[in-house]
C-alpha positions in Angstrom: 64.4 -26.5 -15.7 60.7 -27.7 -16.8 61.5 -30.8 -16.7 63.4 -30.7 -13.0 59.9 -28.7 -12.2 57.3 -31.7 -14.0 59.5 -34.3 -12.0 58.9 -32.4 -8.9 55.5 -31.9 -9.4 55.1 -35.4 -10.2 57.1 -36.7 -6.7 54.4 -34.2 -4.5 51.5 -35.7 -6.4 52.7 -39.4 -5.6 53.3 -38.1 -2.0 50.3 -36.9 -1.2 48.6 -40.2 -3.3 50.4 -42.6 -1.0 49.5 -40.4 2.5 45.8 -40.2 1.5 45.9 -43.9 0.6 47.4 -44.8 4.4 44.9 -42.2 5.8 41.7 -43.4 4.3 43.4 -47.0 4.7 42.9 -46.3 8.5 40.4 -45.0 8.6 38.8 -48.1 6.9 40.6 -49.8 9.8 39.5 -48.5 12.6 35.9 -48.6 11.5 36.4 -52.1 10.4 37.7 -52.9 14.2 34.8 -50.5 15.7 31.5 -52.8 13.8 33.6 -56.1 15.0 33.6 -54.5 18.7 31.2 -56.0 20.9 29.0 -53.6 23.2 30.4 -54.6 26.2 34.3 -53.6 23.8 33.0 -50.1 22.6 32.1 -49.2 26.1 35.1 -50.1 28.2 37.8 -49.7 25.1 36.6 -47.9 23.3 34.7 -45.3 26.1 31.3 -45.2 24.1 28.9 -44.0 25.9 26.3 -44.4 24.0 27.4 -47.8 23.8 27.3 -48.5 27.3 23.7 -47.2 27.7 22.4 -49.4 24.8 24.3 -52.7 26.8 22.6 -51.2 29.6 18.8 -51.5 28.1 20.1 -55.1 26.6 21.3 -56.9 30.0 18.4 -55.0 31.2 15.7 -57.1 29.2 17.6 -60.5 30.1 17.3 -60.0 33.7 20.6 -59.4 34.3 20.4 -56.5 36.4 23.6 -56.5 38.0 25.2 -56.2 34.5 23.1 -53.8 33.1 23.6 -51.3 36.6 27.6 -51.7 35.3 26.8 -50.6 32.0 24.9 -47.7 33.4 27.3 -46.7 35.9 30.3 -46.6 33.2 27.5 -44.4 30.8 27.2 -41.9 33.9 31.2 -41.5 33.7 31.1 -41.1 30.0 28.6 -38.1 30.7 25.8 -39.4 29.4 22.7 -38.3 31.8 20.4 -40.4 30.8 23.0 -43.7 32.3 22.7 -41.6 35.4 19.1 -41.2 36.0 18.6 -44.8 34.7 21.0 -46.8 37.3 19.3 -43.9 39.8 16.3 -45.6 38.5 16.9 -49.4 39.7 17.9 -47.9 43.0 14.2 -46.9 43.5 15.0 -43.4 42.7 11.3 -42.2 41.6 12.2 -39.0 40.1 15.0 -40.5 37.8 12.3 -42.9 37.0 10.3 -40.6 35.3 13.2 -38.6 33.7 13.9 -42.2 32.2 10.3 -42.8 31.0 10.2 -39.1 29.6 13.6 -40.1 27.4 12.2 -43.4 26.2 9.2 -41.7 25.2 11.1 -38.9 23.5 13.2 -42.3 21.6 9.7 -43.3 20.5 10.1 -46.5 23.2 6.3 -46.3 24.4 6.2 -49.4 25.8 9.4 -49.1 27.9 8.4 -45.4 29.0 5.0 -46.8 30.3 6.5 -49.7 32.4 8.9 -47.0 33.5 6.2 -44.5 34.6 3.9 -47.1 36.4 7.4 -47.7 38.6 7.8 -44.5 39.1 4.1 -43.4 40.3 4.3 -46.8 42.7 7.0 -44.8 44.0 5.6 -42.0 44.6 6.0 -39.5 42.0 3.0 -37.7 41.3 4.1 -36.4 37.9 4.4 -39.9 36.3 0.6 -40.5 38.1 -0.5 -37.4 36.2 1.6 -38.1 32.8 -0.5 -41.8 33.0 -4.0 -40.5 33.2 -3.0 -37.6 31.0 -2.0 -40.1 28.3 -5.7 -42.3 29.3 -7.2 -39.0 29.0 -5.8 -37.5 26.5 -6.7 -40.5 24.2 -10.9 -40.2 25.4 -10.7 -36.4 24.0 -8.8 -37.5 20.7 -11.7 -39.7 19.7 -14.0 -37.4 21.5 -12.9 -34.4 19.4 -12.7 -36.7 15.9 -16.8 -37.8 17.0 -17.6 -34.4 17.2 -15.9 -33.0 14.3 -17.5 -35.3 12.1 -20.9 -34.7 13.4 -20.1 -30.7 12.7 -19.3 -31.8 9.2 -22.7 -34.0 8.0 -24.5 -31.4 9.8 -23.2 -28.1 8.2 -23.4 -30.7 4.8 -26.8 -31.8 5.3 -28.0 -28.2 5.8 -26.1 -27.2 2.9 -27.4 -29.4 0.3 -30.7 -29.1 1.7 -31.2 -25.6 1.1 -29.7 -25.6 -2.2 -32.4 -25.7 -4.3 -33.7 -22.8 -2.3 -31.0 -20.7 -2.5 -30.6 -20.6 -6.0 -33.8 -19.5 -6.6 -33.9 -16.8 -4.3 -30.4 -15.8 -6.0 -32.3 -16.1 -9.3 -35.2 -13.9 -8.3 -32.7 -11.5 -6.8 -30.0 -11.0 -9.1 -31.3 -12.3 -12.3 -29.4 -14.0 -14.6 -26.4 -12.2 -12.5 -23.2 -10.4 -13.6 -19.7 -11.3 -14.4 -18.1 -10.7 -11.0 -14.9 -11.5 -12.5 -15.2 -8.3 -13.5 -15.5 -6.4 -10.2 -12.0 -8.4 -8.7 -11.1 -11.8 -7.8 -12.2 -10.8 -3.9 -15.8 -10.4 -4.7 -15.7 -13.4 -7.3 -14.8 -15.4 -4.6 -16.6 -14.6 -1.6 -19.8 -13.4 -3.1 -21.7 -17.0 -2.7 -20.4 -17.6 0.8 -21.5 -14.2 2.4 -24.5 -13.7 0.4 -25.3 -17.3 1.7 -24.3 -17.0 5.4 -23.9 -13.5 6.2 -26.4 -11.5 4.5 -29.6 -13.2 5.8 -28.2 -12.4 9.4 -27.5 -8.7 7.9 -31.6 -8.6 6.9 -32.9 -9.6 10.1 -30.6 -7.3 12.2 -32.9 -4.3 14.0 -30.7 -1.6 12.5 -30.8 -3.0 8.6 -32.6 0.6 8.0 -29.6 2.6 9.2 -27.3 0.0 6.8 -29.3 0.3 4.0 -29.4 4.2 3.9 -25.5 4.3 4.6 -24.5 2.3 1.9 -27.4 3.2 -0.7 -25.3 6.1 -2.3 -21.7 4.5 -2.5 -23.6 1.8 -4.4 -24.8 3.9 -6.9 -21.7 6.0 -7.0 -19.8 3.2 -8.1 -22.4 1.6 -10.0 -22.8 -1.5 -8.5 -26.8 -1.4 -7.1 -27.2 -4.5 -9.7 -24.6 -6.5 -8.0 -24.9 -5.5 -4.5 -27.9 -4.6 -2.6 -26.4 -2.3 0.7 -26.9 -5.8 3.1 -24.3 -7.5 0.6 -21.9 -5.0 1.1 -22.1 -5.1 4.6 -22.1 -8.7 5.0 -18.9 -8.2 2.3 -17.3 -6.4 5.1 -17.9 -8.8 8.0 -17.6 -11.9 6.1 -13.6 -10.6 5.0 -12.7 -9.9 8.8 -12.7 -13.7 8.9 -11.5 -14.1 5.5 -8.4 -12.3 5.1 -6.8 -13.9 8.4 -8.0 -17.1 6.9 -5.8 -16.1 3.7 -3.2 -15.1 6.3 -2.0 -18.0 7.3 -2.8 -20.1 4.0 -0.4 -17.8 2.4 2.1 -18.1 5.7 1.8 -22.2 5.3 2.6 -22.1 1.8 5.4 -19.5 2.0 7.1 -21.4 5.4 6.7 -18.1 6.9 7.1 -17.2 10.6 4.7 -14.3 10.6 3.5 -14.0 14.1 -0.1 -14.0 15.1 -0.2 -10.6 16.3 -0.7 -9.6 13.0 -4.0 -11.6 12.8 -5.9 -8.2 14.3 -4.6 -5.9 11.3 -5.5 -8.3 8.9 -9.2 -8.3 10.1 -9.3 -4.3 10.1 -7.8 -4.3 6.7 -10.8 -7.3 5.6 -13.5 -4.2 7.1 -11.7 -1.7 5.5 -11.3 -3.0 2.0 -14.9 -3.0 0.3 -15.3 0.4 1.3 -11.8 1.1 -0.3 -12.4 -0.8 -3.5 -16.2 1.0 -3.7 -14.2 4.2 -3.3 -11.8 4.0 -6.3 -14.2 2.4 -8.4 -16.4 5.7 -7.5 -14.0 7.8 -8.2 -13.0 6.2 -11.8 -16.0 6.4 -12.8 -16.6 10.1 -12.4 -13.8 10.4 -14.4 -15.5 8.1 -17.1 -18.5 10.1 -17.1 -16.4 13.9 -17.3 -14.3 12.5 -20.0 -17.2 11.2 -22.3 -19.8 14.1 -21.4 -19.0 16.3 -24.3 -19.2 14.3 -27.0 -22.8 12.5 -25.4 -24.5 16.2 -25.1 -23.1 16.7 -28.9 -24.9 14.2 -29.6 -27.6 15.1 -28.0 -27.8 18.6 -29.3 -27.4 17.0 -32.9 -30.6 14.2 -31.9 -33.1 17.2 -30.7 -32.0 19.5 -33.2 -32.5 16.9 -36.1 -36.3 16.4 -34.7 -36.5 13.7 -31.7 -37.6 14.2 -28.4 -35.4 14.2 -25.3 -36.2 10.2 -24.7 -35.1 9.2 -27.9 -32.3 10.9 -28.3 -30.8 10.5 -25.3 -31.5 6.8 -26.4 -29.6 7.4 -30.0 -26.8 8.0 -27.9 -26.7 4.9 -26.1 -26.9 2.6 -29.1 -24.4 5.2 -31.3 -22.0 5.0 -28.1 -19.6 2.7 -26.7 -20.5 1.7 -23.8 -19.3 3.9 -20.4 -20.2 5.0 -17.4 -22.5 7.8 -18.3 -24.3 5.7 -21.4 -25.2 3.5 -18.5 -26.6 6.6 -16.2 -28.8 7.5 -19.5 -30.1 3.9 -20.0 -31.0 4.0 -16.3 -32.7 7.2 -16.8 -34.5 5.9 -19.5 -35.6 3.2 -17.9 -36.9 5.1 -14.5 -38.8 7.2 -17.1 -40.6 4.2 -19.3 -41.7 3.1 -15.9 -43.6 5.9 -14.9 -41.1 8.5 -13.6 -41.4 11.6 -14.5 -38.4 13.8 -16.9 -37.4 15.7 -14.0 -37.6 13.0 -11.3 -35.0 10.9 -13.8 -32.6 13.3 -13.7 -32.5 14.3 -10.5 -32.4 10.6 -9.5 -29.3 10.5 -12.1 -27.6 13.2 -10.5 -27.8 12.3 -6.9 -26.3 9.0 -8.5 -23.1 10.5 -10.4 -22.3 13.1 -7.4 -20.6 15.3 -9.8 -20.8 19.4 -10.4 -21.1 19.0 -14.1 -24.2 16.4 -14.3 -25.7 18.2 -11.5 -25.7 21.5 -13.5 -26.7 19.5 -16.7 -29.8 18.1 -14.9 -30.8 21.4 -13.3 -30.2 22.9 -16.8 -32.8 20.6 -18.5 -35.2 20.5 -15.3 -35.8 24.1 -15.6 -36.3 24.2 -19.6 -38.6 21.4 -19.1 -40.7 23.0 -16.4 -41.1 26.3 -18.4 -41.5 24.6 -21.7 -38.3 26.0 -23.6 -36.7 24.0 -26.4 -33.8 21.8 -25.4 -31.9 22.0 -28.7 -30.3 25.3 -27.7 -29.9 24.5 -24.4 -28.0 21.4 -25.4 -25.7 23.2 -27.4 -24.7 26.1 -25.5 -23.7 22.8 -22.4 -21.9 21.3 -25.0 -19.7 24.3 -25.8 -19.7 25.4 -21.6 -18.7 21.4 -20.7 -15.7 21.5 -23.4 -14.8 24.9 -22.1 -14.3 23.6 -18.7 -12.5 20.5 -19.9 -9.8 22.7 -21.7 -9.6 24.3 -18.9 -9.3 21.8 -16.6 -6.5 20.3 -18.9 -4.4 23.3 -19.0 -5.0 23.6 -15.0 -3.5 19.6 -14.8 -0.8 20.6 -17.0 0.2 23.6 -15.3 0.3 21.6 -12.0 2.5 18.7 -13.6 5.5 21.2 -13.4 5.2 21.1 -9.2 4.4 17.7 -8.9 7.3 16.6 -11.1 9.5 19.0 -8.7 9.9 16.7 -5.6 10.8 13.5 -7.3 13.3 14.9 -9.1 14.7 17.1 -6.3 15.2 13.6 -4.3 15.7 11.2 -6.9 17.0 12.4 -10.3 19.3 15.3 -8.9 21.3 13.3 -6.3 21.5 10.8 -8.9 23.5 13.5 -11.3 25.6 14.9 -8.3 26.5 11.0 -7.7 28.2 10.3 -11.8 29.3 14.0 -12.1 31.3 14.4 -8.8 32.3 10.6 -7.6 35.3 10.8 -9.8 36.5 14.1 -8.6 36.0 13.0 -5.3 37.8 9.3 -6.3 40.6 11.5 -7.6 41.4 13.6 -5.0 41.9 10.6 -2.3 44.1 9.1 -4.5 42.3 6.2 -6.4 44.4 6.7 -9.7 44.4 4.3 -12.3 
């Protein structure tokens, strides 16, 4: 029986080898006879179309007009259009003229279309005479357009490298040696020395500046940036990115091969206003929990500095030095500095506290304000802030906690608990339809 069943299989194979074989062997045959067929053979044997049109254009060239008009008449039948318009054409037909002209043109024949549309504006149709000085036209604005871009370009390029010089000292004097803007976000990095260049010198001469500055002053110092942006940089920041981000827009929907439309162009720009005050917000907001999370330990220390014998100035400058650096060792080395310049004790701190915008350092600096105006020792003082600010942070920890219980509630009501109904109940419910193993 195998062997009957290997024979058989073995017949079939040979079977279906021989039919391919005669198949493929006429196939090779028929294209064989096709590429030996002459135009004139593929268009009235072998009903080519495309064939006929092409003997068309070729009689057409040798002046044999008669011909060709045969060849374009048998491409009509074959239901190809273009055989149509074209022995329309050579009947003086103006219209089919310039449908002919506009195919050629489309096949990448220029030459043949613009012999074509000359015929058919001597004819009389006006859209070939207006296709014709389009194309003269069109050519005067491409070179036009090329002269004038390249004039745009050594101009903006001569200004820019002749006020280079310039600008980097006025950077210099303003900024100093300057900061690491990595560290503030790839956005700033980035676009810092075009809008400080471009935008913020139109920002300093605007009538309102005044207004600017005073808005932005405070978010500034909230977030600790006043010595990387003055308040005209971060408004220039903001106008600068509603023409950057839709310029990032569609570099990212070039490389991607996207087919985002251009409507979104306007929420892009709102977003490019929106973000810097977004970004000054959370880094505002981090860093008053910086500062309330190292506060205890720096008035320890502080308590331990003025207890041990130094003044308020240098201890609050032991703790800078014994201190990593954070967010509040930086609000006492400001404070230290406003004071070596001439400020007075009580004038640093308030300035410190309008800058942190926080309950805590706000009652810190009004505690020491008022020792220092009535002459009390600071040592005590210190100490009893120290044990009231870890109070407050125990308590605010057990208050977080207690809250984690609610927030936890919702997630799990929608996410872990439908999950748990899903592996406990789909096999009951599998079972009673009747999917058994």
């Amino acid at each position: 029986m195998n062997k009957f069943c290997q024979f058989l299989i073995l017949v079939l194979g040979l079977v279906i080898s021989l039919q391919s074989s005669r198949i493929f062997a006429q196939e090779e045959g028929a294209k064989r006879a096709s590429d030996e067929y002459t135009l004139e053979e593929k268009c009235f044997k072998l009903k080519n179309g495309a064939a006929c049109l092409k003997a068309g254009f070729k009689n057409e060239k040798i002046k044999e007009m008669e011909q060709a008009q045969k060849f374009f008449r048998e491409a009509c039948d074959r239901d190809m259009e273009i055989g149509c318009q074209k022995y329309d054409c050579n009947l003086d037909a103006a219209n089919s003229c310039y449908q002919v002209a506009i195919w050629l043109e489309a096949q990448n024949q220029v030459e043949e279309s613009r012999k074509i549309l000359v015929k058919s504006c001597n004819l009389g149709e006006e859209s070939a005479c207006y296709k014709m000085k389009g194309a003269k036209g069109s050519d005067i604005l491409y070179w036009a357009s090329i002269l004038l871009i390249g004039i745009a370009v050594f101009v903006i390029a001569k200004s820019i490298f002749d006020d280079e010089d310039q600008f980097k000292a006025v950077e210099k004097l303003e900024y100093g040696n300057g900061q690491n803007l990595a560290d503030y976000g790839i956005v700033l990095k980035y676009s810092s020395p075009l809008f400080r260049r471009y935008v913020s010198p139109i920002i300093s001469s605007m009538k309102n500046k005044k207004r600017i500055r005073e808005k932005y002053k405070r978010p500034l110092a909230g977030a600790g940036l006043t010595d990387v942006l003055t308040p005209d940089d971060l408004f220039a920041f903001k106008i600068f990115l509603i023409i950057g981000f839709p310029i990032i827009f569609f570099v990212v929907r070039f490389f991607l091969e996207e087919t985002w439309p251009a409507s979104f162009v306007p929420i892009v720009s709102l977003i490019g206003f929106m973000y810097p005050d977004i970004w000054i917000s959370g880094r505002a907001k981090q860093r008053q929990k910086d500062i309330i999370m190292n506060m205890p330990f720096a008035v320890d220390m502080l308590a331990l500095a003025v207890e041990a014998g130094l003044d308020f100035i240098a201890a609050m400058q032991k703790v800078v030095e014994k201190s990593k650096k954070n967010a509040l060792t930086e609000e006492f080395e400001r404070t230290i500095k406003e004071i070596k310049v001439g400020a007075s004790r009580a004038e640093a701190l308030r300035a410190m506290s309008w800058r942190c915008d926080l309950i805590q350092i706000s009652s810190f600096c009004a505690t020491l304000i008022a020792a220092d105006s009535v002459g009390a020792s600071i040592g005590p003082i210190l100490k009893a802030l120290a044990i009231e600010i870890r109070q407050k942070k125990s308590s605010e920890i057990e208050k977080a906690g207690a809250t984690a219980a609610t927030k936890i509630l919702f997630p799990m009501l929608f996410l872990i608990v439908p999950a748990v109904f899903i592996i406990v109940g789909a096999p009951l419910v599998l079972e009673a339809l009747g999917f058994r193993k």
